[in-house]
N, C-alpha and C positions, 0 to 999 in steps of 0.2 A: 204539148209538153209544157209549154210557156204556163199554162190556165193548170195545171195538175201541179205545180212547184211551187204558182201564187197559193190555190187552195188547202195545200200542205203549211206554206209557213202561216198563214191567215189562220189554220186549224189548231199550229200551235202557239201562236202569241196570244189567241183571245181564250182557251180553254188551259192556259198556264196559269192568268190571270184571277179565272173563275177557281182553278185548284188553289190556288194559295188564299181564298178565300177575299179578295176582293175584286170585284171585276166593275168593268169601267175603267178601272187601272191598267187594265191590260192595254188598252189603245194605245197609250202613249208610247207603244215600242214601233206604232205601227206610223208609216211618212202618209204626207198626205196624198202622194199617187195608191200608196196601198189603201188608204181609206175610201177615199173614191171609186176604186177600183171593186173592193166589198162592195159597197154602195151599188153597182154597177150588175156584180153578179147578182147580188138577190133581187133587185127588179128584172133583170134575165129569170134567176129560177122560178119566178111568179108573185113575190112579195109584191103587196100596193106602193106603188111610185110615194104617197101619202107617208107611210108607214114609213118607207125608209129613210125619210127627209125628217121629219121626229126623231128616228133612232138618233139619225148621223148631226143634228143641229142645223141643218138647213131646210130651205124653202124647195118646195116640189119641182120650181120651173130648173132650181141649181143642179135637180137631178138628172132631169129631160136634157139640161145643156152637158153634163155627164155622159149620159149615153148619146149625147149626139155626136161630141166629140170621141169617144169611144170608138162610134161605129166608123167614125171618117180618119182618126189616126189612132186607132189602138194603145195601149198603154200611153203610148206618147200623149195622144192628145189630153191626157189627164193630168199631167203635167200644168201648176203653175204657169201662166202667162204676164206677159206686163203688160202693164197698162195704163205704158206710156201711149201718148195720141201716135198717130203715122205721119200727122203734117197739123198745120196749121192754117185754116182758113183763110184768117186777115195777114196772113204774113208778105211782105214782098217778093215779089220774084228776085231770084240773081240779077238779072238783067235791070231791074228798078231798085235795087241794092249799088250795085256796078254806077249806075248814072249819078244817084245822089252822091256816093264818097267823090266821085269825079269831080261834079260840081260846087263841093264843101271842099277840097282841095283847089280849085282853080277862083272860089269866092271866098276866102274866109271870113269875109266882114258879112256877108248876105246872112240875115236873121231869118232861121226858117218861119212860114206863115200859119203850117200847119200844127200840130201838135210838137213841141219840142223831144217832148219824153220820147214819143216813139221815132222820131228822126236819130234823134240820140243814141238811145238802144241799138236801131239798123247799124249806124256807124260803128259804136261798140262792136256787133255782131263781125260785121265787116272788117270789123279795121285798118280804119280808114280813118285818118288825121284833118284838121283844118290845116291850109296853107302848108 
């Protein structure tokens, strides 16, 4: 039902655009889960993976991750993502966060040895005061 409502409004944003004599303009009614989503079907109906990444302005691997996510969360997965990191490698743990404010509170004259900036920052992070 879902794929027979996309294909109807997809039918008539892009051939509204072609009637009124300019097309290419018609896209811009369409979001970018619905262009993706086009994208998506015509590599289903047989179109070259190739072909559709030309049409749509993108690289062939953007489309493969298109349909990957496609087939693993449906519409959804076509959705915008961020692409903020999940963590940070060099970051401190809480627990070596927790110790340094402890000890910059019970030292406050002790000059750290290490890099100041990133002790600084943890504390910032932390909020954690000298003395």
């Amino acid at each position: 039902m879902l794929h027979m409502i996309m294909s109807w409004l997809l039918h008539r944003v892009v051939f509204a655009g072609i009637a009124w004599g300019r097309p290419g303009l018609a896209l811009v009614g369409l979001s970018i889960v619905e262009q993706r989503y086009r994208a998506v079907l015509s590599v289903q109906a047989g179109d070259p993976v190739v072909e559709v990444a030309a049409r749509d302005g993108v690289s062939r691997q953007t489309v493969h991750a298109w349909l990957a996510r496609y087939a693993e969360a449906g519409l959804a997965g076509l959705q915008d993502r961020s692409r903020r990191p999940r963590g940070c490698a060099h970051q401190a743990s809480p627990e070596v966060e927790a110790l340094v404010c402890e000890l910059r509170r019970h030292h406050s004259r002790w000059v750290p040895v290490g890099s100041p900036s990133s002790l600084d920052a943890m504390a910032a992070r932390s909020r954690c005061r000298r003395g």
